[in-house]
C-alpha positions as CSV (number, residue, x, y, z in Angstrom):
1,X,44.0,-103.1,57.6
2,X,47.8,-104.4,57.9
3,X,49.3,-106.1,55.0
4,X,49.4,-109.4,57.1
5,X,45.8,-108.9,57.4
6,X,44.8,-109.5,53.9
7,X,44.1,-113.1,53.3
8,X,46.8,-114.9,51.5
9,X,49.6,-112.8,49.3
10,X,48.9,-109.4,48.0
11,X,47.5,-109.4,44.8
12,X,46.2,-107.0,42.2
13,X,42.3,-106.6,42.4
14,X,42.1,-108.1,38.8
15,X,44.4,-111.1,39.6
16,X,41.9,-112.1,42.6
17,X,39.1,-111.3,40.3
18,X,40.2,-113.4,38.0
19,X,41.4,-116.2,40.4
20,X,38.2,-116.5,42.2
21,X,35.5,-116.8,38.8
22,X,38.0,-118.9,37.0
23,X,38.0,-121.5,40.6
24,X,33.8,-120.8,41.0
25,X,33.7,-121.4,37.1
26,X,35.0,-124.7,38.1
27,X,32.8,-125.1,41.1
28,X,29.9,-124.8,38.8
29,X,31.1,-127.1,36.2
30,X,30.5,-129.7,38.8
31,X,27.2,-128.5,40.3
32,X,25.6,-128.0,37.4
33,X,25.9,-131.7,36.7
34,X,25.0,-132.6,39.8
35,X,21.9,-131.1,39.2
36,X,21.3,-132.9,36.3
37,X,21.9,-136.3,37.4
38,X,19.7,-135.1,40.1
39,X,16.7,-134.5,38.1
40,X,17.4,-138.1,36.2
41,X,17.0,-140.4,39.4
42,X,14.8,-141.4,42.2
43,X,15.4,-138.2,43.6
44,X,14.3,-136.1,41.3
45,X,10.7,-135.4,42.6
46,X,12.1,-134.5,45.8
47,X,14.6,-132.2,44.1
48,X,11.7,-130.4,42.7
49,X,9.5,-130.4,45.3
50,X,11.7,-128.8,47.7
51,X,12.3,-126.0,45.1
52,X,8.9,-125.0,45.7
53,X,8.1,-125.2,49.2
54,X,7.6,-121.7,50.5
55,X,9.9,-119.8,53.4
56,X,7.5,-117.2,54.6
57,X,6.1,-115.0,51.2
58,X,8.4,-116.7,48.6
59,X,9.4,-120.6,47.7
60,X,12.7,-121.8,47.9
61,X,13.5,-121.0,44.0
62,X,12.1,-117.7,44.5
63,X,14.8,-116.2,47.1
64,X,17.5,-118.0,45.4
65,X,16.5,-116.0,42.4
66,X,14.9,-113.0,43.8
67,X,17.4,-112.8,47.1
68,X,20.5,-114.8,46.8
69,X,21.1,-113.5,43.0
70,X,20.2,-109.8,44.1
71,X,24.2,-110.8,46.1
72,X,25.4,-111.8,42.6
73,X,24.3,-109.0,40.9
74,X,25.6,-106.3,43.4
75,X,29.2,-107.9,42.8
76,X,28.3,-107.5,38.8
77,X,27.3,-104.0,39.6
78,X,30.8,-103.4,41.7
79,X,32.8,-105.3,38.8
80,X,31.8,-102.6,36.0
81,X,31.7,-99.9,38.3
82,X,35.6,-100.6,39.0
83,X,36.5,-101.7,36.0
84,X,35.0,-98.5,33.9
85,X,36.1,-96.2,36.6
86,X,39.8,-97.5,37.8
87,X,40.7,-100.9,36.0
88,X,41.2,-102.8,32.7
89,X,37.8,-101.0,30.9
90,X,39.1,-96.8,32.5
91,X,40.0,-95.5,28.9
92,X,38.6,-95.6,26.0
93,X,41.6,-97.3,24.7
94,X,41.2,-100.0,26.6
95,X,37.3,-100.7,26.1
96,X,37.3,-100.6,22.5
97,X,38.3,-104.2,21.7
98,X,36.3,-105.8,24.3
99,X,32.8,-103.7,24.2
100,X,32.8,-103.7,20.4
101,X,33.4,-108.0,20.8
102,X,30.4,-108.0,23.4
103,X,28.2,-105.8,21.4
104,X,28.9,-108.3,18.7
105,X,28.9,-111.1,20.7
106,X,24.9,-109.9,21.6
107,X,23.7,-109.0,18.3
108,X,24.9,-111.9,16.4
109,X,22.9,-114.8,18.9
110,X,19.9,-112.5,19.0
111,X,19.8,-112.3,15.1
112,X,20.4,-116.5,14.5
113,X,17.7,-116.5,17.6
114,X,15.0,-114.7,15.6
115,X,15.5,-116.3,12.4
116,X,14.5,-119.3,14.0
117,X,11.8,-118.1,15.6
118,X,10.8,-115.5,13.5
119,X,7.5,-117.7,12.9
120,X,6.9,-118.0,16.7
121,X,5.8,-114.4,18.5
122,X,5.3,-116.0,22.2
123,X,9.0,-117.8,21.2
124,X,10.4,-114.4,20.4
125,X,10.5,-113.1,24.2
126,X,13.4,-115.2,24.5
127,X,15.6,-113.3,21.8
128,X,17.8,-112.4,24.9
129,X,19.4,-115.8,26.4
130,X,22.1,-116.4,23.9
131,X,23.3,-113.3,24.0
132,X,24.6,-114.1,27.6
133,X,28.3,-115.0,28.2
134,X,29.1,-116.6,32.0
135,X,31.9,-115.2,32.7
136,X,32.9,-117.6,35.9
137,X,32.0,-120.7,33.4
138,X,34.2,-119.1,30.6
139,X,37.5,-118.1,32.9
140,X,37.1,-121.6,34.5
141,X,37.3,-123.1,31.1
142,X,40.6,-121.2,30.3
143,X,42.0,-121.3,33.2
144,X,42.7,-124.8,32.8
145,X,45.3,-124.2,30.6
146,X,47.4,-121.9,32.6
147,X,50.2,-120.6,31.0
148,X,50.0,-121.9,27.3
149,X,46.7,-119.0,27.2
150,X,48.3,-115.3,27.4
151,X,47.4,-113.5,30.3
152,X,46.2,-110.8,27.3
153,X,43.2,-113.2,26.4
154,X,42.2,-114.0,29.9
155,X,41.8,-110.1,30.3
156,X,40.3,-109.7,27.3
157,X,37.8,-112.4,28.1
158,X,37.2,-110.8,31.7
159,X,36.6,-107.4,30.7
160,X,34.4,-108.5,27.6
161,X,32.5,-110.8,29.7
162,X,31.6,-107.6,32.3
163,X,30.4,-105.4,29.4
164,X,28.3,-108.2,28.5
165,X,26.4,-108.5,31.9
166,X,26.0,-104.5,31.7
167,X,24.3,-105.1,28.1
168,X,22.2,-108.0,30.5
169,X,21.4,-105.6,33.3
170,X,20.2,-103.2,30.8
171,X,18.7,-105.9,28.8
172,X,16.9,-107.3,31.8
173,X,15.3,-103.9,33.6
174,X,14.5,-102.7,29.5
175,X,12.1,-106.1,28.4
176,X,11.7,-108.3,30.9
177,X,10.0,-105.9,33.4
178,X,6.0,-106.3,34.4
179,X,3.5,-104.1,35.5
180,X,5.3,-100.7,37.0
181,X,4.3,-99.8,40.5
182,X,4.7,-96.0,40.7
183,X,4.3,-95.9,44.4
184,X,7.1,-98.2,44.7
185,X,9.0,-96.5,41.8
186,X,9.2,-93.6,43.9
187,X,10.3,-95.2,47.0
188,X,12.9,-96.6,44.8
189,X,13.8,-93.3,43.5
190,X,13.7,-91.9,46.8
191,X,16.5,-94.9,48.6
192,X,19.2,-94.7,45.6
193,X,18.5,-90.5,46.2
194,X,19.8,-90.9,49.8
195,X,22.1,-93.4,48.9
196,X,24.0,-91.0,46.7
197,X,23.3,-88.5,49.1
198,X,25.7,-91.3,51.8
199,X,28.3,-91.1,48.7
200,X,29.1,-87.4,48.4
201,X,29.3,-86.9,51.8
202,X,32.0,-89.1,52.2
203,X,30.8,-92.1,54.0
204,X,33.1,-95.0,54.5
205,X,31.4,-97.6,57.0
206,X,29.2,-99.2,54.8
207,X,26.4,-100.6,56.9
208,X,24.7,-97.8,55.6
209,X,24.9,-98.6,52.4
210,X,23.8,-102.2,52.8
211,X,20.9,-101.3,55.5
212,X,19.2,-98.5,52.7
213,X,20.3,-101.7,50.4
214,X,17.9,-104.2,52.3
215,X,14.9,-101.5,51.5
216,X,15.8,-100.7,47.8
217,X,15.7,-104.7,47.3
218,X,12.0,-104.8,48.9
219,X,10.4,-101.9,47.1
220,X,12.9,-103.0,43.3
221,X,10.2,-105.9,44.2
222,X,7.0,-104.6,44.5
223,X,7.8,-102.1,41.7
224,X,7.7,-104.8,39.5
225,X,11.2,-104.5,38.0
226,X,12.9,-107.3,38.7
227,X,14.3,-107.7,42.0
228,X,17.9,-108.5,41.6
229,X,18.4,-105.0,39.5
230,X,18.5,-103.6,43.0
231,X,22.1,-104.9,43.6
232,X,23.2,-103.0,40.4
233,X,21.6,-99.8,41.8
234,X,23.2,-100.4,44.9
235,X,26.4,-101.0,43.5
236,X,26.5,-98.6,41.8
237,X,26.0,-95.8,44.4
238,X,29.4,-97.8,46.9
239,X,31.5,-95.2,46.5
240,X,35.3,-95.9,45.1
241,X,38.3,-94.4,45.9
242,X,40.3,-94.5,42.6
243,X,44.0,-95.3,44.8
244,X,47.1,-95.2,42.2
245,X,49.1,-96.4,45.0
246,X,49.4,-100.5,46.3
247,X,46.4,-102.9,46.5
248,X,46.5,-102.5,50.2
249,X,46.0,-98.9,50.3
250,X,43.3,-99.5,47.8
251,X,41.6,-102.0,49.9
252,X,42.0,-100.3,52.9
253,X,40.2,-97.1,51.9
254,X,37.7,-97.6,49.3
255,X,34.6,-99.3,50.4
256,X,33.9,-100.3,46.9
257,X,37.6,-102.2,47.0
258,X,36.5,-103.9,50.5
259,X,33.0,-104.6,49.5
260,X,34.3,-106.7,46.2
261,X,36.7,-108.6,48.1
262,X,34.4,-109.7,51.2
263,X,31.9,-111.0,48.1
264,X,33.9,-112.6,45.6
265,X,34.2,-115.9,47.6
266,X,30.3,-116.2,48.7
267,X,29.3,-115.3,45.2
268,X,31.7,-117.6,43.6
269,X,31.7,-120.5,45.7
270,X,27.9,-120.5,47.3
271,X,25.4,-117.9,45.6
272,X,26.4,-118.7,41.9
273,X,26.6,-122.7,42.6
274,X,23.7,-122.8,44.5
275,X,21.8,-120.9,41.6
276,X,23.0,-123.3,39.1
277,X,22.1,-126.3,41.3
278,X,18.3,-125.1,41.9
279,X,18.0,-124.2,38.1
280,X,20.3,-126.5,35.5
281,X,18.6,-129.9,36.8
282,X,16.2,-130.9,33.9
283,X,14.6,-134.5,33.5
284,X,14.7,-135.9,30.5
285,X,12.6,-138.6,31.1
286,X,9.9,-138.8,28.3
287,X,11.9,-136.1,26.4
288,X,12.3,-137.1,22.3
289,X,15.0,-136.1,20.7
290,X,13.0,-133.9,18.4
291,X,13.2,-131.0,20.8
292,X,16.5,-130.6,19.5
293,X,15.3,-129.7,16.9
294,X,12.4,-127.4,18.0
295,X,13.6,-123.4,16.8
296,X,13.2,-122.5,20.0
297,X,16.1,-125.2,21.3
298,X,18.3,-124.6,18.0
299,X,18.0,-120.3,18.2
300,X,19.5,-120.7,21.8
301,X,22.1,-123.1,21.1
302,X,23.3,-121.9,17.7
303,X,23.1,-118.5,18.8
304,X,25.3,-119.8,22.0
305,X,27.6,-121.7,19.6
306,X,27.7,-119.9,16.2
307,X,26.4,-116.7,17.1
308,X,29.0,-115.8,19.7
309,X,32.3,-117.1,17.2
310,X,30.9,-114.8,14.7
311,X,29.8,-111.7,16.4
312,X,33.3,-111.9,19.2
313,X,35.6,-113.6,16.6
314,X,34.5,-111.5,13.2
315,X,34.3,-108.0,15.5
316,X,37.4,-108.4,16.7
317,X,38.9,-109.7,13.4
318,X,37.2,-106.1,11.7
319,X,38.7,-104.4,14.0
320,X,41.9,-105.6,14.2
321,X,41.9,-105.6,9.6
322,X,41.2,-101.8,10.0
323,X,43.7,-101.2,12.5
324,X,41.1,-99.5,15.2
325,X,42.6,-102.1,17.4
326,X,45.2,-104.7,18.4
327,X,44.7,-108.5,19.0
328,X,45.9,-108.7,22.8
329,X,49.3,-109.0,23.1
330,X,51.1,-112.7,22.1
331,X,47.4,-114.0,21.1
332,X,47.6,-115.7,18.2
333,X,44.5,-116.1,16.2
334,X,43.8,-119.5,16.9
335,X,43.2,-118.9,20.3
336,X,41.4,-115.6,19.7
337,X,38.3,-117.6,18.1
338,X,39.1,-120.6,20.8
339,X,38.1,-117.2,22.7
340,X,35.6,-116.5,21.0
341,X,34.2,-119.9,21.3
342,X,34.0,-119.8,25.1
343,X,31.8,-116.7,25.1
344,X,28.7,-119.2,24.1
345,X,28.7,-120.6,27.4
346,X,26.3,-118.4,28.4
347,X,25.3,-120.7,31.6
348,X,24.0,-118.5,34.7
349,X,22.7,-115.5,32.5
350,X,21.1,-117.3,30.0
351,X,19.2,-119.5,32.8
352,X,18.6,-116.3,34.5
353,X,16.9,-115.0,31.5
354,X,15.4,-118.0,30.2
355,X,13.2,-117.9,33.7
356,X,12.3,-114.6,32.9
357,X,11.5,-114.9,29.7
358,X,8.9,-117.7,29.6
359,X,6.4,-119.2,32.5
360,X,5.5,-122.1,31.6
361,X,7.9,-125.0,33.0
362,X,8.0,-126.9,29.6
363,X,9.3,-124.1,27.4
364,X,11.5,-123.0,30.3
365,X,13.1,-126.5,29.8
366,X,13.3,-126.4,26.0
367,X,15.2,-123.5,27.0
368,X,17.2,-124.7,29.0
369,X,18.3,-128.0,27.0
370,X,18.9,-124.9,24.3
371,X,21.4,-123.5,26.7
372,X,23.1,-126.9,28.1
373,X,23.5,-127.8,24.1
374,X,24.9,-124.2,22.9
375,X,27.5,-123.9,26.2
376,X,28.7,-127.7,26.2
377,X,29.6,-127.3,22.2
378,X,30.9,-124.1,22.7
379,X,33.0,-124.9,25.7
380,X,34.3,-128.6,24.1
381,X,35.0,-126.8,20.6
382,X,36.9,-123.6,22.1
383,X,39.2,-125.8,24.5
384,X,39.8,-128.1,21.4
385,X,41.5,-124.9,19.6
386,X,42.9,-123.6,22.7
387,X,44.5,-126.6,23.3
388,X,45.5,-127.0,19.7
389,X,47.0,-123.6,19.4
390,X,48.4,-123.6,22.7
391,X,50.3,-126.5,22.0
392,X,51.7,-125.7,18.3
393,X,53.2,-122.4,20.6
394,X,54.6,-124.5,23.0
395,X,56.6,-126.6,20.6
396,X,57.3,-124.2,18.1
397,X,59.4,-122.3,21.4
398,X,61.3,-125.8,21.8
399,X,62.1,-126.3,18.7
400,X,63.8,-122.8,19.2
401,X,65.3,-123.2,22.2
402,X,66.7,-127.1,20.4
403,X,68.3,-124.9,17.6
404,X,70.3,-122.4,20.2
């Protein structure tokens, strides 16, 4: 592929990463609301009804969440795989800041998650869905301030936000798996086998790759794992060409590279909306305010809200205090816990797992008021300091530039 043939001007395969989830980020902002006002009118038995009319084996809701997020999850499987292998995560250097923040960032919501629910075992399979951080909602959040955020943070939010959805992955095929089917274990086994069997030979084309892709997904599903883990394993088998030379060449000859860049833009702008549309509407009509303050509703929300600013912000701070690490370059700590902050939007993940986690429709929407709370007042409160910061930078440089 010519130069001229690459859509728009060339840009480094971060930049369009980060371009594209901070504009779906966006995207999502809107649909998720959409879906709520939805659910609150006329139309909201219609909404639901067509999420459960049935397409051949599965309902609607089930291929978005089966099918169309097995998509989703292939690009998460293709993000870490370049990332840890030829980007901002390929030394160790570079991934201790951001995996010790994300390790932080999980353990902290799960803790304030069991201590409310420490009295409530069948609430406890839900310890997971704070620990989420939505990493197209957070970059659409910061993006909004352009230039007055280092591009330092926004990397740091990028790459922390991509160890955090390996931590879900694992998280995911580890607890939230049912009955194993062996059979279809071993089929499973016996796909990725060929499909890394297709990588060290050196195959490029990959309609290979995504035809062997199409079986892993339908035996991933009767196994009994969950479905969408098949786009991990699938990812991670694309093989990449680690290219020290120009994006082009990169895109050009890894089929990682050219996989990543055809998906971006469905998954960003169709896969990731659509998911939010079918699952954020929830009616409130004949809902007390007292599930607010159900344990279930506050874990998920404090450990969206609190949880994240300690574990990200008081990591990082540690880290930082012991000199194992340096705040990203002309971050100033105000924004680093505005940062911080945004990691509590935990949006498609925590929804993701939320379904997962719980059956029956009521608790799935206690859960998911939990989530709406804990990401709104973690995304209002970290672009308050943002702003804040950002501003008290920008004036303090003309005040400077005044003095000269």
């Amino acid at each position: 592929m010519s130069s001229r043939q690459v859509p728009g001007r060339i840009q480094s395969t971060l930049r369009q990463f980060l371009d594209n989830e901070a504009a779906g980020g966006i995207v999502l902002m809107a649909v998720a609301l959409l879906a709520i006002i939805v659910a609150n009118t006329p139309a909201s038995d219609t909404y639901f009804k067509l999420l459960h009319v049935y397409l051949g084996p599965l309902s609607l809701q089930h291929w978005i969440n089966d099918a169309l997020m097995s998509v989703f999850f292939l690009l998460v499987g293709l993000e870490i795989k370049r990332e840890f292998l030829d980007g901002q995560l390929s030394t160790w250097s570079r991934r201790v800041l951001p995996g010790a923040a994300a390790a932080g960032g999980m353990i902290v919501p799960a803790l304030i998650f069991v201590l409310f629910n420490r009295e409530h075992e069948a609430a406890l399979r839900g310890w997971a869905i704070p620990t989420a951080t939505d990493i197209a909602f957070a970059l659409g959040v910061i993006s909004l301030f352009g230039k007055r955020v280092p591009a330092s943070l926004k990397i740091f939010l990028a790459a922390l936000a991509i160890i955090d959805d390996l931590g879900a992955v694992i998280v995911i095929a580890l607890f939230y798996t049912a009955e194993l089917n062996v059979v279809a274990l071993a089929g499973v086994g016996l796909v990725v086998g060929n499909l890394v069997v297709f990588n060290r030979i050196g195959i490029k084309e990959l309609w290979p790759f995504l035809a062997l892709g199409v079986a892993l997904w339908i035996l991933v599903f009767a196994s009994g794992v969950h479905a969408t883990l098949a786009g991990v394993l699938l990812a991670l088998t694309i093989p990449l060409k680690q290219t020290p030379g120009t994006p082009e060449a990169s895109y050009q000859e890894s089929p990682l590279h050219k996989l990543e860049h055809h998906l971006h833009k469905p998954v960003a702008f169709f896969i990731v909306p659509i998911f939010g549309f079918a699952n954020a509407g929830v009616a409130f009509v004949g809902t007390s305010m007292s599930v607010l303050l159900e344990p279930l509703t506050l874990g998920i929300a404090g450990g969206l809200f609190l949880g994240k600013l300690v574990g990200v912000f008081g990591t990082v701070a540690a880290l930082v205090k012991l000199d194992l690490a340096d705040l990203p370059a002309q971050a100033s700590w105000g924004q680093m816990a505005g940062t911080a902050l945004l990691c509590g939007i935990g949006f498609t993940m925590s929804l993701f797992i939320g379904l997962l986690a719980f059956d029956d429709p009521d608790v799935q929407d206690k859960a998911k008021i939990g989530i709406l709370v804990g990401s709104v007042l973690a995304g209002i409160a970290g672009s308050v300091l943002l702003g804040l910061f950002a501003r008290r930078r920008r004036v303090g440089g003309e005040l400077i530039r005044k003095t000269r």
